[in-house]
N, C-alpha and C positions, 0 to 999 in steps of 0.2 A: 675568583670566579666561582659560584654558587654550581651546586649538583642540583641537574633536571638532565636523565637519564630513561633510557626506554630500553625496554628487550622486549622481545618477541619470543616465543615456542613451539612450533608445527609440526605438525607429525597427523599420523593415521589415530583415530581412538584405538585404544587399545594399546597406545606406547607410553602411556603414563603423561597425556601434556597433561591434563589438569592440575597433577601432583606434580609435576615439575614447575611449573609456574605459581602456582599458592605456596611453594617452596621459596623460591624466587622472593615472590612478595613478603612472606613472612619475615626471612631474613633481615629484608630491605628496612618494612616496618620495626624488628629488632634494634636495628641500626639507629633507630630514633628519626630516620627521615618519613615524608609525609607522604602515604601510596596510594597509588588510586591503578585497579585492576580489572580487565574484563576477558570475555570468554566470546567464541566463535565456536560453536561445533555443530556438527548434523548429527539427525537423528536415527542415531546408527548407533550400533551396539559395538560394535569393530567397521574399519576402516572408513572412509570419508575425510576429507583435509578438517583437521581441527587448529585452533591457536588461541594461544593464551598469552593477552600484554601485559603489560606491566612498566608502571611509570613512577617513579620515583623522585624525588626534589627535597633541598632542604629547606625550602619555601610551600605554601600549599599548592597541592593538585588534586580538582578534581574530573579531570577530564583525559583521557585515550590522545597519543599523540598519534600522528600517521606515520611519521619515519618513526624509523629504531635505531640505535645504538649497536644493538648486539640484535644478531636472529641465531636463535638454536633451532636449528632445523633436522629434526629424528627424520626425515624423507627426503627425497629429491625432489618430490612437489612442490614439498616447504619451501626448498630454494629456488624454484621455477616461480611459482606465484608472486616473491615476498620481495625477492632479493632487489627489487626497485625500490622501495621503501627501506632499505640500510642507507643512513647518512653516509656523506666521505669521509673516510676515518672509520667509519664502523668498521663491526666484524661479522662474520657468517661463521658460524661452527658447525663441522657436519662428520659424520663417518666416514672416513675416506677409503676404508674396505669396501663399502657398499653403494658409494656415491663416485667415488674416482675423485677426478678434478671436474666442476661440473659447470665451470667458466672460468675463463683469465679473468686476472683483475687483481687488486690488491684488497685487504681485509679477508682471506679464506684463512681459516683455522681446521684442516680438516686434522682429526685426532680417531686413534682405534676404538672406537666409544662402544660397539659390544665387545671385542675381544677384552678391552680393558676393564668393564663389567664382569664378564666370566671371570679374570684373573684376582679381581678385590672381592668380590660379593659373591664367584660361583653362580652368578645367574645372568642372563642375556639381559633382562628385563630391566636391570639397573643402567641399563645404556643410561636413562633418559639423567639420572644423579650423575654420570661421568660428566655428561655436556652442561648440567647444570654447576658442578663444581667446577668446568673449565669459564664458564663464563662469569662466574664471582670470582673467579683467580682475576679477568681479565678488567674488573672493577674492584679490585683493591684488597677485594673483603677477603678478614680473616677465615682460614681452614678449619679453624676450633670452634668460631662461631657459626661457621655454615653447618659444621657437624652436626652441632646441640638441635637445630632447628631439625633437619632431618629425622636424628631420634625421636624427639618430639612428635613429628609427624607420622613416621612408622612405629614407634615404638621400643624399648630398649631389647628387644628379642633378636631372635635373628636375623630377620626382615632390616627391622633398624638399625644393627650391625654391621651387615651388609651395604644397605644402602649410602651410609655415611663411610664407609671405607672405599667406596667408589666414587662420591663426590669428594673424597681426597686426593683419588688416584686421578681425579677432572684436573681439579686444584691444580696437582703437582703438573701434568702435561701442559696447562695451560701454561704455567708460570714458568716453564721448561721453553717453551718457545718464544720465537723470536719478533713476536706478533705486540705492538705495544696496546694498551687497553683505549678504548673511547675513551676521550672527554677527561675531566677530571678524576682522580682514584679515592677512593673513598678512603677516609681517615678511621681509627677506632672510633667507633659507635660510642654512647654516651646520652643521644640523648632523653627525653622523657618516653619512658615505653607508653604507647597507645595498644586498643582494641585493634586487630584487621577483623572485620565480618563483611558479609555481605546484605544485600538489603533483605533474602528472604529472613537470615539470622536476627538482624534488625527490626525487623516487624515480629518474631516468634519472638523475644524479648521483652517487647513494646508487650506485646499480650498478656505474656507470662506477669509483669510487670503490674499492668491494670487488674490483675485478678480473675482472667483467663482459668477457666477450671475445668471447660469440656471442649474437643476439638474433633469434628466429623468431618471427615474429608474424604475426598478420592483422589489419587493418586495423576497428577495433570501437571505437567512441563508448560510456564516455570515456578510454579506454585508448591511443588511437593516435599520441598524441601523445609517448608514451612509444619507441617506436619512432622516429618522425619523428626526435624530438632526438638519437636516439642515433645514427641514422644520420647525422646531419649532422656528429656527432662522431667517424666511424666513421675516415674517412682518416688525422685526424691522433692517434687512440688503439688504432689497429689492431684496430676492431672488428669484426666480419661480423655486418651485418644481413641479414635474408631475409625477401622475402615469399613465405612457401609460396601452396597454390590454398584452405586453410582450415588451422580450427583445430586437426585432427587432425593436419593434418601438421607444423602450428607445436610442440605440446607434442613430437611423437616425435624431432623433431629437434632439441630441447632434451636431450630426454633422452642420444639419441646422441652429442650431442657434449659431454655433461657425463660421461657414461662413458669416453671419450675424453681427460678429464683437464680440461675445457676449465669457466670458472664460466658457465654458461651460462643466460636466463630467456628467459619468454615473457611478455605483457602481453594482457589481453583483461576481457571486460565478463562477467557471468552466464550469458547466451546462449552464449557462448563459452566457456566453464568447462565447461558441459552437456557438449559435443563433447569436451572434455580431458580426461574422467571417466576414459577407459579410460587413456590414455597416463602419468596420475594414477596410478593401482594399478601399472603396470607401473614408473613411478620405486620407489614402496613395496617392491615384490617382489625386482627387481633393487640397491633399496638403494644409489640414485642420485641424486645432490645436486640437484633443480633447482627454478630460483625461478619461480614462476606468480606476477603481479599482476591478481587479480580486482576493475575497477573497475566499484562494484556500482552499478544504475540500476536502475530501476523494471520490473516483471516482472509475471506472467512472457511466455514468448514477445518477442515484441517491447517490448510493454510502453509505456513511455514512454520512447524512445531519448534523448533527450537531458536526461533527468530527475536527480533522486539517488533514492536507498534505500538501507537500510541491510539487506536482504532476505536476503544470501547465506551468512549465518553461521551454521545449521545444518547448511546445503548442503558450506560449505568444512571444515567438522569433519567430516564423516562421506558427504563425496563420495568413490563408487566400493565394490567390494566388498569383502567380506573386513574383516579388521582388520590395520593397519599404521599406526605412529605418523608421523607430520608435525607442523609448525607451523605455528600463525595466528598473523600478528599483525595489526592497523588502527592505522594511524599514526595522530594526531587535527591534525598539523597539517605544515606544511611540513618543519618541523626533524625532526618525527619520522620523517617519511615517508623523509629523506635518513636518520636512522640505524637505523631500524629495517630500511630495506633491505639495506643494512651484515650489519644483523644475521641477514638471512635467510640472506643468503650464508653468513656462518662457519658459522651455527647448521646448514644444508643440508650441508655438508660435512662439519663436522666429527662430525655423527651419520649422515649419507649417507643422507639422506631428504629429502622435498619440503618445502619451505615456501612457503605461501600469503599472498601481503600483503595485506589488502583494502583498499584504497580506497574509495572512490563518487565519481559525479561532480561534489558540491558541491567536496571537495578535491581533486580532480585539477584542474579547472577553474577553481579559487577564488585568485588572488595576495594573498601574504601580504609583508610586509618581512619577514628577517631577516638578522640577523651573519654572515658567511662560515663557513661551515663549516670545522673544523679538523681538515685534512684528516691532519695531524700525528699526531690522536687514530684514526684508522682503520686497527684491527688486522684482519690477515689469517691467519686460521686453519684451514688445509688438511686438520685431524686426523691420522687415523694413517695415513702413507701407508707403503708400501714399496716398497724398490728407487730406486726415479726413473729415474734414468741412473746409477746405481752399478754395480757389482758382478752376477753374477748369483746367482739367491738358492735356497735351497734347495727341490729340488724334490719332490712335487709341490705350488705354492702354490695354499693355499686363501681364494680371495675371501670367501669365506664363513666363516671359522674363527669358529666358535664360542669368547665370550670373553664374560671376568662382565657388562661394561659392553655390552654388546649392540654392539659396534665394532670392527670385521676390519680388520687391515690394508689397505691399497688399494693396487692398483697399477695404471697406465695402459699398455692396450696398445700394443705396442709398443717401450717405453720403458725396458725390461729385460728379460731372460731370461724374466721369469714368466709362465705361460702362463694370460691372462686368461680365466674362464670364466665366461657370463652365462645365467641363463633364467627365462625367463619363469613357467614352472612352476616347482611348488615344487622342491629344489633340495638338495642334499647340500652341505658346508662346499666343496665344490673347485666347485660350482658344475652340477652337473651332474642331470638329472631324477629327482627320486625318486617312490614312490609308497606305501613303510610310512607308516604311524600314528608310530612312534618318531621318525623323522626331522621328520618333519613337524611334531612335537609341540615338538620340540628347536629348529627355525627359527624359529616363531612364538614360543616364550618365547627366542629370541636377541634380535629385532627391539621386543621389544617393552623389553627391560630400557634399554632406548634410552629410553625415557620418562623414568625414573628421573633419569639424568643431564641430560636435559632440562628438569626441572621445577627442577633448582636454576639454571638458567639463566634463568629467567623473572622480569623486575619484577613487584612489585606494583602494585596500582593508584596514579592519584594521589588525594591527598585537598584539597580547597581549602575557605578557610571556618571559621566557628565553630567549635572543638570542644564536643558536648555537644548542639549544634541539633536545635533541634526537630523538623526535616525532613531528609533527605540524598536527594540526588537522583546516580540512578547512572546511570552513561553508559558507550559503548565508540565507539573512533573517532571518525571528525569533529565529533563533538559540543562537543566540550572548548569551545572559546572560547564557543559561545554558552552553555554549560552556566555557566562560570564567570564570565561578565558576570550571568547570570540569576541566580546565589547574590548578586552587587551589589547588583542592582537588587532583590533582595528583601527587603534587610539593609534598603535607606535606605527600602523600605514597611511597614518592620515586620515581616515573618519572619524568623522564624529557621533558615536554611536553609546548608547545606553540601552539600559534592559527594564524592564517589566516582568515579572515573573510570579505566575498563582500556583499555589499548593493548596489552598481549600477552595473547593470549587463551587459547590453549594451544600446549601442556598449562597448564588451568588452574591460575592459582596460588591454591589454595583456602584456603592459610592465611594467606596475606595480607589477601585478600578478607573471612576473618574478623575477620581484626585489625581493618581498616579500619572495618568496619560492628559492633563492638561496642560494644553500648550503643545504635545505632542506635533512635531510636522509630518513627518511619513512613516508610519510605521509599517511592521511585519511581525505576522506569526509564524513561529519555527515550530513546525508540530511534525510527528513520524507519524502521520496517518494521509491517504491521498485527495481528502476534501476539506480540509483546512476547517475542521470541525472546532476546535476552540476558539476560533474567526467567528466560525457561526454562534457561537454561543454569546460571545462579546455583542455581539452588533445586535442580536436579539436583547441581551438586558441592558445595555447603556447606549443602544443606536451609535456607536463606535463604527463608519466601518475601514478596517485597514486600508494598507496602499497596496499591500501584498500579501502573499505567502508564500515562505520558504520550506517545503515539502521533500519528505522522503518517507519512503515506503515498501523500500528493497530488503527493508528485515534487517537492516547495519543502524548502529547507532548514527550521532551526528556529534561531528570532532570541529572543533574549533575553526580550525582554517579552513576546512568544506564551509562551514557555515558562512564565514566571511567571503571566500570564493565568488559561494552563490550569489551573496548581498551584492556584493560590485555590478557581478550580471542586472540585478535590480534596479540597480541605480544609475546604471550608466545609459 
């Protein structure tokens, strides 16, 4: 019998879930099994129910289970909320100073979990490593190896000390009792270590990666962390982070200094997008490389700040005025999120227009294992530049030269004889304000023949599953893993179900899209937004239109067997 394993972590913010769960997962991933992890919290500094999953397999996973195996629960909440989602056989761990007995039943593991923190580590605080080393006792895993991870995480000092002498003291309580562990116990680890990040880590990578050299951003859940990382990586890869006073000033200084020759992004949530609108048309018009990553959360207004949705993707196609081509893509998982950043980059430059990444906060915030990226395979493509530091070049140069493929030579101020000219308003080929009909007619069909050569740059979707099935269920972004365990799990109930799934968005690639769904009988889009907006976007370029859609909008991800749930409701 194969290991596919789930814990759970809940508690108030401020008891350490986060760190007890990327503990958890770390480990796991240690272990050589394959992890897929997410987060649940509100936006609160201290208190509010938070929880942190964690699902483990020595098979792939990339998708949230609903039940658990194991719930560590730091509160009595925890176990009010959750305790219906422990499998039979599972466990519940809890502080039974502070929680008592808090229902009959079998599977309670209550343990001293601060006093036994004070006694190993002298701090209350390390409750959350006691319960975390009782529940690796209660899956197999070695005492030595959970240690290492711990240090790792805290640090060899006294913090780290501490902490891993309390998730010993977990260990030993656990393995003390009379309590047998879920499921199968896990054997000595062995095999191939992988990365755990998550998808903001994965996109700040992806950047760093393509040549990323300036980053303006303002500080916006669940994007911030995009920043964060890059700054810390900023000394030793020569990057310049900034925080401007907002988001207006973060896009325009992207822009700046991607005119400037420099590959330059910004990171921010919905709310934050709104403010960039203008600075948005102004890359368009100037015909200016830069990468925005819009990670999308629950809306509008403030909305549900610390939520997911998948809301922003009629916003990001046809945010700002006027018409000027860009890119969208949504990455669906860590690996994509690192190359399709990649890809904003060349694709931004080498057409000299924006491109938008969408995220949301399930992937930005969600750790996945994967393979090292290979960074061997990361091409850097600058387009058509002129000049550099060569020669100087004939003058008068036109930034703007009108050209079949809608792409002027580029030159960076400074950087040669050419005398770089930019504006805002519409614009003569040298760059300079015009105000005829003729000229203006001639810009907008320059900028736009840029689609053309963009559209052959676009994957099509993926397809997973039966060919011929009787259901295909169509997805874009983070969806993927759950969408593609849910065509599984529908296969071993009797459906006949397969998948459709886009991660580049546009310029739509509509003849793939039809490839893909021909022959299609009923289909369904699974989107986290509440008007079935990639529905609409389908039927708009391929006259596609579904049978349904499978919607949610409560700020929760969407987990395999919800998915499939719903479908039946569909179908039947």
């Amino acid at each position: 019998m194969g290991v596919d394993t789930s814990l759970m972590v809940g508690g108030e913010a401020g008891q350490g879930v986060q760190a007890a769960g990327f503990i958890i997962a770390k480990a796991l991933a240690r272990h050589g099994l394959s992890v897929f992890a997410d987060q649940d919290y509100e936006s609160r500094v201290r208190g509010g129910h938070n929880f942190f999953r964690v699902r483990a397999a020595d098979s792939e996973v990339r998708a949230i289970s609903e039940t658990q195996d194991i719930l560590v629960a730091l509160d009595r909440q925890s176990i009010d909320l959750h305790r219906a989602e422990v499998r039979a056989g599972g466990a519940v761990i809890f502080d039974r100073d502070a929680v008592g007995e808090p229902y009959q039943g079998n599977g309670l593991l209550g343990l001293p979990l601060e006093r036994a923190a004070l006694e190993a580590a002298g701090n209350r605080r390390s409750a959350n490593m006691v319960a975390v080393g009782a529940a690796m006792a209660l899956l197999g895993y070695d005492v030595a190896a959970l240690q290492s991870v711990v240090l790792e995480y805290f640090g060899g000092g006294n913090a780290g000390q501490g902490n891993a002498a309390a998730a010993a003291r977990g260990h030993e309580l656990a393995g003390a009792s009379s309590l047998p562990g879920p499921g199968p116990q896990l054997k000595a680890g062995g095999g191939a270590r992988r990365m755990l990040l998550n998808g903001n880590e994965a996109v700040a990578l992806g950047a760093l990666a393509a040549g990323c050299r300036f980053v303006s951003a303002y500080p916006m859940t669940p994007s911030t962390t995009i920043m964060e990382y890059m700054a810390e990586k900023a000394a030793d890869l020569g990057v310049l982070v900034v925080q401007p006073e907002d988001e207006i000033a973060a896009v325009n200084m992207v822009v700046g200094a991607a005119y400037a020759g420099v590959r330059a992004m910004t990171a921010t949530s919905g709310g934050g997008f709104c403010l960039m609108v203008e600075g948005l048309g102004l890359a368009g018009m100037t015909e200016t490389p830069v990468v925005i990553v819009d990670g999308q959360r629950a809306g509008p207004a403030i909305g549900l700040p610390t939520r997911t949705e998948q809301g922003d993707l009629l916003f990001a196609l046809h945010a700002s005025h006027g018409d000027f081509p860009r890119v969208v893509l949504a990455p669906a998982d860590v690996e994509d999120a690192f190359w399709l950043t990649v890809k904003a980059f060349n694709l931004a430059e080498h057409y000299q227009l924006p491109a938008v990444v969408l995220t949301d906060q399930y992937l930005a915030s969600s750790y996945a294992t994967a393979e090292k990226f290979d960074l061997a395979a990361v091409e850097i493509r600058r387009g058509e530049l002129l000049g550099g530091t060569g020669p100087s070049q004939p003058a008068p140069y036109r930034r703007y030269e009108i050209t079949p493929s809608g792409i002027s030579p580029r030159a960076f101020p400074g950087l040669s004889t050419a005398l770089v000219v930019a504006d805002s308003d519409e614009h003569d080929e040298e760059g300079h304000l015009i105000e005829d009909a003729a000229t203006r007619t001639a810009m907008m069909a320059k900028r736009q023949r840029k689609l053309k050569g963009l559209a052959g740059e676009m994957s099509g979707p993926r397809t997973y599953g039966p060919a011929g099935a009787d259901i295909t269920l169509i997805g874009w972004g983070s969806t993927l893993g759950a969408l593609r365990e849910a065509v599984d799990v529908a296969g071993r109930d009797g459906l006949s179900v397969n998948l459709v799934h886009f991660g580049e968005i546009w310029p739509f690639p509509a003849e793939a899209a039809n490839r893909a769904l021909e022959g299609a009988r009923r289909t369904f889009t699974v989107e986290s937004n509440a008007t079935g907006q990639f529905a609409s976007l389908l039927r708009a370029e391929t006259g596609h239109r579904v049978s349904g859609s499978i919607l949610r909008f409560d700020g929760r991800p969407f987990a395999p067997a919800a998915i499939v749930g719903q479908l039946r409701k569909e179908v039947a």
